[in-house]
C-alpha positions as CSV (number, residue, x, y, z in Angstrom):
1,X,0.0,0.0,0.0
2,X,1.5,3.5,-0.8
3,X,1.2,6.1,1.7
4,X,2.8,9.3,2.0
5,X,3.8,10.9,5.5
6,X,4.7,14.4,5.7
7,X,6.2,16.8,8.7
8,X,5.8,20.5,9.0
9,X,5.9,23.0,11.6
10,X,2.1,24.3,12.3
11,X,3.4,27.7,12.6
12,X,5.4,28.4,9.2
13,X,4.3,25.4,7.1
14,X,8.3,24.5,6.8
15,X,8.8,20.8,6.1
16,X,10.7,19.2,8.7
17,X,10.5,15.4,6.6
18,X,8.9,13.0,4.2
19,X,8.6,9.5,4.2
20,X,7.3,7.8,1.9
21,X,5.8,4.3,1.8
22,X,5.6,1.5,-1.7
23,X,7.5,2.8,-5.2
24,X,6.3,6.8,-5.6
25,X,7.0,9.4,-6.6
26,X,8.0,12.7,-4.2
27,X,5.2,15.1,-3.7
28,X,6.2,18.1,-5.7
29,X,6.7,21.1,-2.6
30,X,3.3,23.1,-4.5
31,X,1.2,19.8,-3.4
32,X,2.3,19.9,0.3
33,X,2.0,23.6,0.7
34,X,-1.5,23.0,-0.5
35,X,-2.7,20.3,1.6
36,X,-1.1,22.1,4.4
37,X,-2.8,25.4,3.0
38,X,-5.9,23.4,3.0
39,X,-5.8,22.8,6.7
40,X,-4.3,26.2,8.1
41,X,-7.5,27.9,5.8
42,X,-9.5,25.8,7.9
43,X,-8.5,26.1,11.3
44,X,-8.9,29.9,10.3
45,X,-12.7,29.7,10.0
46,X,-12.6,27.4,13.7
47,X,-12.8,24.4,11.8
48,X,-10.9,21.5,12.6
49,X,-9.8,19.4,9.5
50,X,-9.1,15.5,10.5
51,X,-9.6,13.6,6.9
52,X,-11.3,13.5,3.7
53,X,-11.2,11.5,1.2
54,X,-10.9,11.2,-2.7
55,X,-11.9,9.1,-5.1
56,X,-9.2,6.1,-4.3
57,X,-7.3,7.7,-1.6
58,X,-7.6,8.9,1.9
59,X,-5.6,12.3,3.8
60,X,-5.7,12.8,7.7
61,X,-4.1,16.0,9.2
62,X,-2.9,15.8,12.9
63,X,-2.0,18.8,14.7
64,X,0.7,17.8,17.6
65,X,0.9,20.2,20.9
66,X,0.7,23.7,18.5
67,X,3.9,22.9,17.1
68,X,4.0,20.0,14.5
69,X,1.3,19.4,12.1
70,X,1.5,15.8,10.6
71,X,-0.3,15.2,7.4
72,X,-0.7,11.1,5.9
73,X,-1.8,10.3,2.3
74,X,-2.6,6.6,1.9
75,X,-5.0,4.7,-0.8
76,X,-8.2,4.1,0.0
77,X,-8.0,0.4,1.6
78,X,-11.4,0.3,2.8
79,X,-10.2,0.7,6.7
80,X,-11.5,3.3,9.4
81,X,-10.4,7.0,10.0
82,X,-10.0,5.8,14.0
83,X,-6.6,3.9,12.1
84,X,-5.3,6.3,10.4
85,X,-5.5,8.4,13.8
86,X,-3.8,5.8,15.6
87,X,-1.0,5.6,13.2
88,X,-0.4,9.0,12.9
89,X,-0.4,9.2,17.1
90,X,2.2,6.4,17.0
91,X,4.3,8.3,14.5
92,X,4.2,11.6,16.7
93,X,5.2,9.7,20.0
94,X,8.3,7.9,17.9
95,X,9.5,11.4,17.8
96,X,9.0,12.1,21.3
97,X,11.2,9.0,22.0
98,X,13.8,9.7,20.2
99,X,13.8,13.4,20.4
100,X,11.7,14.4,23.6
101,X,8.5,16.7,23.8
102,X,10.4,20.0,24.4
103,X,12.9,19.9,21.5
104,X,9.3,19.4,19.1
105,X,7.4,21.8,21.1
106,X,9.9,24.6,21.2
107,X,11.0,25.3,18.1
108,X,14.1,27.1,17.9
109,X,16.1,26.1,15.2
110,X,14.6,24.5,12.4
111,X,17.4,23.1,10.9
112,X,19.1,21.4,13.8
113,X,15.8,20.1,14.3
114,X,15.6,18.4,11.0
115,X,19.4,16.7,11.8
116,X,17.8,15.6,15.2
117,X,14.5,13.8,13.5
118,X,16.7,11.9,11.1
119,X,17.4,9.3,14.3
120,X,13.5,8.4,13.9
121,X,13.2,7.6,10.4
122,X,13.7,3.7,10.7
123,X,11.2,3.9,13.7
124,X,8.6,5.8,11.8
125,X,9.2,3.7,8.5
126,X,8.2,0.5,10.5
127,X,4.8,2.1,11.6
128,X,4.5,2.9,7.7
129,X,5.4,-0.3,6.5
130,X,2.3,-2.2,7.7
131,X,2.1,-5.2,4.9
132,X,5.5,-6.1,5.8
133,X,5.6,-6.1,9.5
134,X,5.7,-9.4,11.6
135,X,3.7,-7.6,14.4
136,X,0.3,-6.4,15.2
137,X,1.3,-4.0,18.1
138,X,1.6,-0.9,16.0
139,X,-2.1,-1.6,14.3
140,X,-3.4,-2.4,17.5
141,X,-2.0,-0.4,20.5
142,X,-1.1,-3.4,22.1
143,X,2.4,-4.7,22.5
144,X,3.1,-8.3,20.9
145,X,4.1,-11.0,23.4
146,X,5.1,-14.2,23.6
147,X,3.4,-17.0,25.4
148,X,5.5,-19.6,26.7
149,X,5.3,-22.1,29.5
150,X,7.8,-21.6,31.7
151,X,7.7,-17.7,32.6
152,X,8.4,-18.4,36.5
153,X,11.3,-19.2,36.3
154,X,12.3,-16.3,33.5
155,X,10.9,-14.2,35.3
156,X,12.6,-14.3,38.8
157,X,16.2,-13.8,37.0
158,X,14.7,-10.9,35.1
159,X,13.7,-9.2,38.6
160,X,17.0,-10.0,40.0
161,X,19.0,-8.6,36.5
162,X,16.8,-5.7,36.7
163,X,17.1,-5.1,40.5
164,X,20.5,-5.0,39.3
165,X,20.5,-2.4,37.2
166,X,19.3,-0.3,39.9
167,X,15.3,-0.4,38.3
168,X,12.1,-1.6,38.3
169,X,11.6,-1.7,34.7
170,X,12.9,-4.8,32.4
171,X,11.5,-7.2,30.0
172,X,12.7,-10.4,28.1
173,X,11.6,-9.6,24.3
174,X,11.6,-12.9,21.7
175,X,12.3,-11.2,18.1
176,X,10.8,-7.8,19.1
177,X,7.7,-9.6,21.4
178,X,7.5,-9.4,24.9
179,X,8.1,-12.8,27.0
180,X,8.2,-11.8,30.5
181,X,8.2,-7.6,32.2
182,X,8.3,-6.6,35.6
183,X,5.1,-5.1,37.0
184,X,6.0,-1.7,36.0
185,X,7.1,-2.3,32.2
186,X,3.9,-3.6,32.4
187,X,2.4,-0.2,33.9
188,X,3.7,1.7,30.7
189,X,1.3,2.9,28.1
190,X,0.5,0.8,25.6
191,X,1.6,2.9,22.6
192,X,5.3,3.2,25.2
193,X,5.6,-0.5,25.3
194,X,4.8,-0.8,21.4
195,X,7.4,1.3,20.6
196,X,10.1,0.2,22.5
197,X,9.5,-3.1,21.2
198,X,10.0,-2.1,17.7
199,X,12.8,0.1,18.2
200,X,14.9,-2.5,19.8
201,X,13.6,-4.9,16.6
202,X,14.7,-1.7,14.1
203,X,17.8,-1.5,15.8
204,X,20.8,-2.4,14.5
205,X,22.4,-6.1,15.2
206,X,24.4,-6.1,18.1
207,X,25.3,-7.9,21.7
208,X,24.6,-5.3,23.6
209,X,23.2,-1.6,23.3
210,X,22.9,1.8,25.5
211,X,20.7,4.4,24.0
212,X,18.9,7.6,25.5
213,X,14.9,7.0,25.1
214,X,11.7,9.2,26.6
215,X,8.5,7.8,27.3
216,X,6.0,9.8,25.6
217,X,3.4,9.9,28.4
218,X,5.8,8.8,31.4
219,X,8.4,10.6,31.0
220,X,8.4,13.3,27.8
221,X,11.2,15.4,28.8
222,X,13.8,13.9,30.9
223,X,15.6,10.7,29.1
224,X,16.2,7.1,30.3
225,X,18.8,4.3,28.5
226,X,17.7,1.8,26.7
227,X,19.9,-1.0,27.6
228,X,19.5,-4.2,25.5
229,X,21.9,-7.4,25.7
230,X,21.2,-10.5,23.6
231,X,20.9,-13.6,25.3
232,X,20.8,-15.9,22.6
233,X,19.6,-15.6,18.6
234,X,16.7,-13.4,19.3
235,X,16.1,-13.2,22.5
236,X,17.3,-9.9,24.4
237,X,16.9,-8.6,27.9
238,X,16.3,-4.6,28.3
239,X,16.4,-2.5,30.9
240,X,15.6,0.9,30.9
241,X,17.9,2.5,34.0
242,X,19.6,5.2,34.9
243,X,23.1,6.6,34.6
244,X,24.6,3.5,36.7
245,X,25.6,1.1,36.3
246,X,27.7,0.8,33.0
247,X,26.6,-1.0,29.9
248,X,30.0,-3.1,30.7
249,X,29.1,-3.4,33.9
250,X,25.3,-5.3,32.8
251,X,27.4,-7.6,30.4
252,X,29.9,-9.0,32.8
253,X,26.4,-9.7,35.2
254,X,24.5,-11.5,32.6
255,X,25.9,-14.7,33.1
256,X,25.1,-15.0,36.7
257,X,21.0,-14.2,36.0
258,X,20.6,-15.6,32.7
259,X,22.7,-18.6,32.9
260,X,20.4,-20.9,35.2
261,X,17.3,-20.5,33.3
262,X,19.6,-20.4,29.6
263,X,17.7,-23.9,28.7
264,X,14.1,-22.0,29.4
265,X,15.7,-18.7,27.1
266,X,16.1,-21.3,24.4
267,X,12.7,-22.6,24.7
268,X,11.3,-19.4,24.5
269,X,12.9,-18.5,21.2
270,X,11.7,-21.8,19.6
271,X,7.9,-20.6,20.3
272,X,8.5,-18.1,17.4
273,X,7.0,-18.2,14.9
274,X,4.0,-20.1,16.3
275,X,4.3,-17.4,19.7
276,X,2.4,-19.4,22.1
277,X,3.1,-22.5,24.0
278,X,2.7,-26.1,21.8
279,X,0.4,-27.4,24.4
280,X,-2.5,-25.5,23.7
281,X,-4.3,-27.0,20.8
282,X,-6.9,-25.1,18.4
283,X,-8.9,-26.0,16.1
284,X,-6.6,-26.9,12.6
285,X,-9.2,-24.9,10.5
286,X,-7.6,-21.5,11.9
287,X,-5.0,-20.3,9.4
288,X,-3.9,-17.4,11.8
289,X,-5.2,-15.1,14.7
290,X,-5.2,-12.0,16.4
291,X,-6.2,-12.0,20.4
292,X,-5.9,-8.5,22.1
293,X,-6.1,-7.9,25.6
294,X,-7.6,-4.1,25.9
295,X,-7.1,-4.0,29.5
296,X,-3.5,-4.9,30.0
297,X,-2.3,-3.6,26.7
298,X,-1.1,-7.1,25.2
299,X,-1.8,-8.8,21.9
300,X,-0.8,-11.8,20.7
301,X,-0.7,-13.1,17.1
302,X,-0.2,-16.2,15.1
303,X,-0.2,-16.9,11.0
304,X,1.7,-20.3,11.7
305,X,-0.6,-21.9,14.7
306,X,0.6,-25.4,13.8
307,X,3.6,-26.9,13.3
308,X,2.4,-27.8,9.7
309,X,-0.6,-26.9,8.0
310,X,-3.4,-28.8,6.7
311,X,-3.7,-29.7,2.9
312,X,-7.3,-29.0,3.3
313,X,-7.9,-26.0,1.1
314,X,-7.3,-22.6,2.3
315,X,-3.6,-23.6,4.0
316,X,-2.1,-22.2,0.2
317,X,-2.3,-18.6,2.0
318,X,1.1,-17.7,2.4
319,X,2.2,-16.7,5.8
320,X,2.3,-13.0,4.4
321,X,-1.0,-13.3,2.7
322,X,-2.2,-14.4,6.0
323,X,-0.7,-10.9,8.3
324,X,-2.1,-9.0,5.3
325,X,-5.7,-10.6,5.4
326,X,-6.0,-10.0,9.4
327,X,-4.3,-6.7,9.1
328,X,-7.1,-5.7,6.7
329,X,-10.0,-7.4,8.8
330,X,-8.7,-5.4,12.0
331,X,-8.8,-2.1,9.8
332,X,-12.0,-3.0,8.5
333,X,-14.0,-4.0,11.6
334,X,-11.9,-1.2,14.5
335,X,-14.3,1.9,13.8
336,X,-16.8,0.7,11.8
337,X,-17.9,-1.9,13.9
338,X,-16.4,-2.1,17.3
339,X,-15.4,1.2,19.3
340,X,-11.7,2.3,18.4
341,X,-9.4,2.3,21.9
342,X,-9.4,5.6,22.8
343,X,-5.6,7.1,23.0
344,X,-5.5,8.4,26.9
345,X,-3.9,11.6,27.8
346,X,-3.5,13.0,24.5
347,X,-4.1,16.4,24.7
348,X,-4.6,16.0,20.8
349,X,-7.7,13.6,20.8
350,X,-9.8,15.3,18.6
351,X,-13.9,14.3,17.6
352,X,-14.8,10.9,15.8
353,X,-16.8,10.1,13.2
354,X,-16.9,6.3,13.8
355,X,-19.3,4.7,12.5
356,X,-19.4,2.0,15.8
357,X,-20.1,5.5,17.8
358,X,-23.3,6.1,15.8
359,X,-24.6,2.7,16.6
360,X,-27.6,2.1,19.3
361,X,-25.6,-1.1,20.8
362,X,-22.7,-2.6,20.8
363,X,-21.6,-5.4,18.8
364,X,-20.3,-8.0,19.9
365,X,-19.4,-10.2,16.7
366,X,-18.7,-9.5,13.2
367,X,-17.5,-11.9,10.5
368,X,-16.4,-11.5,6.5
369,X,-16.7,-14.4,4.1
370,X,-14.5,-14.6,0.7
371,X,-13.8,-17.5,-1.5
372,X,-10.5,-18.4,-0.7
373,X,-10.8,-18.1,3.7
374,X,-13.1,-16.2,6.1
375,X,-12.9,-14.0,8.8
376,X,-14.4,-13.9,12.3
377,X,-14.0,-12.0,15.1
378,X,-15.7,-11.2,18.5
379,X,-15.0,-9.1,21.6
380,X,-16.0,-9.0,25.2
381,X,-15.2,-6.8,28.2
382,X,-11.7,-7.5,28.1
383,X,-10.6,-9.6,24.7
384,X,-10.5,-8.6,20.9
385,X,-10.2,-11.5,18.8
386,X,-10.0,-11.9,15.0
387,X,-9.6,-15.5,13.5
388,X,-8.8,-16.0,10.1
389,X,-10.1,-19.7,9.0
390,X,-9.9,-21.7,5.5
391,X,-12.8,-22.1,3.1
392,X,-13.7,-25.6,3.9
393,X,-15.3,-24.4,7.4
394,X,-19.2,-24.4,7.5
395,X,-20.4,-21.0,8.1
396,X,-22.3,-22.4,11.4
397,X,-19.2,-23.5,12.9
398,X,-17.3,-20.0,13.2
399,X,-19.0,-18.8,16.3
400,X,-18.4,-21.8,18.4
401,X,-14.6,-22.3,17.5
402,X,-13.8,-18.6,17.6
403,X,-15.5,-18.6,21.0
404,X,-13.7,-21.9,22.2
405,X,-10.2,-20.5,20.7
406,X,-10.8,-17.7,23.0
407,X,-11.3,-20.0,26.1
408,X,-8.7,-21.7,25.0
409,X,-6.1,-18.9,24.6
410,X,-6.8,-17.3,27.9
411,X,-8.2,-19.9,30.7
412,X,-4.9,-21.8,31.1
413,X,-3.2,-21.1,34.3
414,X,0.1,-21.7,33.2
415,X,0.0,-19.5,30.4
416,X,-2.6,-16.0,30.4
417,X,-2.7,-13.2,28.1
């Protein structure tokens, strides 16, 4: 999907950066001084511009804190205006986490400025490059984990490596998912732990890294490190600390914490790409799945729930086709069916024109049927679930196995979402 993303300062209209998303051209400067124009006439007359739409494309305008005004050109896909609000929120807070809130609020020097936003390009490239990501954290405000079987275990030498460190906040990530936090990783926003998950996963390959970060709701203006070691092929324990102690000083540590449970680390790593533990079974007519937990900020996804799929028809999807098909079903059923997660503590939130707003109740179930696979997907008080199942499944059989892979996926002790 193409998509363009442009950055300009609200004040003077002077770009600050571009990205662009799929094989396009530049927007010539005329076009982005108009849609920019477009928005600053508006806001003129008291009118608040959020998105329109064209024949075959779509353009949402964000203003951020008076300062930054971020403007998103994408086709037409068919999906809600609540996502393309959500993305362009993400991309605003991957500039506050990189940067901090007072160097994009107070505008002194528009030039260093643009040096300074360079840092956040392969962050905010991964938001834009949806079709291609192997997560469903920055679609769904929920940060991808990992559910494995032995999590005691990990996680008392993760509070001891993080006591450590001198903090209380750590996590064990499994190829950019979360395995195992301490309590207050877990108390982060959800867009905060999305974010740092997919920085460390945009990162560059290394044992061990030490970089500044801000928390966008936490902590906006005074930084924290980022310290990551790798444990084993993708696995990595971060910590997000203070000046002490040393990165040097973490690495000659890890050995005493993560050695005992190094045959449970190993484990872990082989639950990707499947993501949860082998002993829960689900039905072999589910070709992938997305289960978010809107409470505790937590999602986790599957396109490979068995070790081999069926040869019934339907399992030709390719694993790609499959994190495109539920990517689509998500953006076609969040705002036009069920309420959109409301983005807390932005002082930004503007009005909604969701269709699910508009409604007189709220559904609970939706479902899309195609020749090739179908789509389900129910919610209650505290799960979002979308299945994605073959052809060959009756149409009377998707309730009851999307409602038992729900049971399934979140009533066993030893593992819970």
């Amino acid at each position: 999907m193409a998509a363009y993303l442009l950055c300009l300062t609200t004040g003077g209209g002077v770009p600050l950066f571009s990205r662009t998303k799929g094989e396009i051209k530049t927007l010539p400067f005329a076009v982005i001084g108009t849609l920019n124009g477009v928005h600053m006439f508006a806001s003129t007359h008291n009118i608040e511009l959020l998105a329109t739409q064209t024949k075959d494309a779509k353009i949402a305008w964000k203003v951020c804190h008076g300062s930054i005004t971020l403007i998103l050109v994408t086709r037409d896909d068919g999906g809600s205006d609540a996502c393309l609000r959500h993305l362009l929120a993400a991309v605003f807070d991957a500039m506050v986490l990189l940067v901090g809130l007072d160097d994009l609020i107070n505008i002194k020097n528009v030039e260093r400025l643009k040096r300074e936003l360079k840092c956040c390009y392969k962050l905010i490239d991964c938001l834009l490059d949806q079709c291609n990501s192997q997560v469903f954290g920055d679609l769904t405000g929920a940060v991808d984990v990992v559910l494995g079987q032995e999590n005691t275990l990990l996680q008392g030498a993760l509070e001891g490596f993080v006591e450590y460190a001198d903090s209380t906040y750590g996590c064990l990530l499994v190829r950019g998912k979360v395995a195992v936090a301490t309590k207050k990783w877990w108390g982060l926003t959800g867009m905060e732990l999305v974010l740092i998950s997919l920085l460390v996963s945009t990162l560059p390959p290394g044992s061990s890294r030490d970089i500044p970060v801000f928390l966008p709701q936490g902590s906006p203006t005074v930084p924290h490190r980022l310290c990551t070691l790798q444990l084993t092929a993708g696995v990595e324990a971060c910590v997000l600390c203070g000046p002490a102690p040393s990165l040097a000083r973490l690495s000659d540590e890890l050995a005493r914490y993560w050695r005992p449970p190094y045959e449970s680390v190993r484990s872990l790593a082989q639950l990707h790409p499947r993501n949860f533990s082998h002993h829960l079974r689900i039905d072999p007519n589910i070709l992938g799945f997305v289960l978010v937990n809107t409470e505790a900020h937590r999602c986790l996804c599957s396109v490979q729930p068995r070790h081999e799929d069926s040869r019934r028809e339907g399992s030709n999807l390719s694993y790609t086709r499959r994190r495109a098909i539920l990517r689509s079903f998500y953006k076609h059923t969040i705002g036009h069916v069920y309420a959109p997660p409301r983005l807390k503590d932005d002082p930004n939130l503007g009005p909604t024109d969701d269709i699910s707003e508009r409604l007189l109740h709220r559904p609970q179930e939706t479902y899309m049927l195609f020749d090739a696979y179908k789509c389900y997907s129910l919610q209650t008080a505290v799960y979002r679930l979308f299945v994605l199942y073959g052809a060959q499944i009756p149409h009377y059989a998707l309730r009851s196995v999307t409602r038992k892979t729900l049971e399934i996926l979140t009533k066993d002790k030893q593992v819970r979402l």
